[in-house]
N, C-alpha and C positions, 0 to 999 in steps of 0.2 A: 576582600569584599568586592561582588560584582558593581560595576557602573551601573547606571540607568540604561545606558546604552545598550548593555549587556544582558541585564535584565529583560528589554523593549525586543532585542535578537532572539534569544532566547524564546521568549513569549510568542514573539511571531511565527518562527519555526518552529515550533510546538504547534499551535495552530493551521498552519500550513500542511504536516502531516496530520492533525485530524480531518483538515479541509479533503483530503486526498482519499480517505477513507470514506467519509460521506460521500463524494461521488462515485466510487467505485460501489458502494452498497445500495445506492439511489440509481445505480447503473445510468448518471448523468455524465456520458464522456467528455459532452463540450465544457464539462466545470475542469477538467483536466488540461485543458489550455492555459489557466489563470496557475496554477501549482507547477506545470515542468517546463523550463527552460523551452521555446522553437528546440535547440537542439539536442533536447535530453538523450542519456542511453537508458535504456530499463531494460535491466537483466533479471528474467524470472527462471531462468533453468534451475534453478535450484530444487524447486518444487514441481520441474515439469512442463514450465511452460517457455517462450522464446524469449530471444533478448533481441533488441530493435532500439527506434525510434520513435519517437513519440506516436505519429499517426500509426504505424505497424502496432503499437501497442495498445492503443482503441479499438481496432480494429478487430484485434486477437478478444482482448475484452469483450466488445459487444457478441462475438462471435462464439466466446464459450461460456460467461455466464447464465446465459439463461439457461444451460444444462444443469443449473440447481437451483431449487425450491425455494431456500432460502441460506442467506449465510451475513456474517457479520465481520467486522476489521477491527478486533482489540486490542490497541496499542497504547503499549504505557515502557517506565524505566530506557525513558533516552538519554543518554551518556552523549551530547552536545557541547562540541568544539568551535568557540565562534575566533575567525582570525579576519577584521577589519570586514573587506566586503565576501568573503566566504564563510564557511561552514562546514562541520564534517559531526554527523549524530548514526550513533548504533540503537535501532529501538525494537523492542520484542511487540512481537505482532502473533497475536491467538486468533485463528481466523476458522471458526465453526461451519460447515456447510453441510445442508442436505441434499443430497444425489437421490431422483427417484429416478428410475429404472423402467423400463417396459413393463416391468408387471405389475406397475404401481408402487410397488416397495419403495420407501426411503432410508437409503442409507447414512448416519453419520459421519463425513468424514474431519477429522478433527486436523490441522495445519499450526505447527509452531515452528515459528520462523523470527528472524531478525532481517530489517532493513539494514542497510548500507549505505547511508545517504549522502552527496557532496552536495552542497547550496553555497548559490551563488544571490549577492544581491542585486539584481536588474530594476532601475531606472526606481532604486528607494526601495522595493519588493523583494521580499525573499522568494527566491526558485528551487526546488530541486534539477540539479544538472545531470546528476546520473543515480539511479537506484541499482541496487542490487541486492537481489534475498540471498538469504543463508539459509538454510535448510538446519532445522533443529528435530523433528520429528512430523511424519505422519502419519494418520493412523487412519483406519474404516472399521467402522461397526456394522456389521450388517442386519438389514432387517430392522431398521430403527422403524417407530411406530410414525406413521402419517402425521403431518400438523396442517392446522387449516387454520 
């Protein structure tokens, strides 16, 4: 049977990754201060993109999202390992994006992946200290129909 305690870790870092998805969809960077450790690593070559430091990884963020329309961070089924003031969660991540194109066109591209999370707890708070995706499938559909 889990503790309270366990339950209360749990609970938080579940939240915490949804906290993370909301600002990356809200393209709110500075909410990304409050979820990754001062010294996180985030490793996104999985699917493409760089692996860095937290500021490099805002950066990279603000810098190629808005090359699409729209897109969302659906994460569910984490598999969360809490040892005292750390943490270790595997969690699938479906992440839908439209790419429009110079000629107007919007394309689907569809992204399934898994995080790789280690958290630590800083000062009561849980953090993510280092991310890293896995690469499970992606796909483009072309010529998806415009949304507005």
């Amino acid at each position: 049977m889990l503790s309270l305690q366990e339950i209360s870790d749990r609970l938080e870092i579940e939240d915490l990754m949804v906290r993370y998805s909301h600002a990356v969809d809200t393209r709110q960077w500075e909410l990304l201060d409050e979820i990754f450790t001062p010294g996180a690593h985030i490793d996104y070559t999985a699917m493409g993109g760089p692996a860095g430091d937290l500021a490099s990884t805002k950066k990279f963020l603000a810098t190629v999202m808005p090359n699409f329309a729209a897109f969302q961070h659906l994460i569910s089924n984490s598999s969360i390992r809490v040892d005292g003031d750390t943490a270790t969660a595997r969690t699938m991540c479906h992440n839908p994006m439209l790419v429009t194109g110079a000629d107007g066109k919007s394309n689907l591209m569809l992204c399934g992946l898994w995080y790789l999370d280690t958290f630590v707890r800083v000062a009561g708070e849980w953090r993510i200290e280092q991310r890293v995706e896995e690469k499970s499938y992606m796909f483009v559909a072309p010529d998806a129909v415009p949304t507005n």
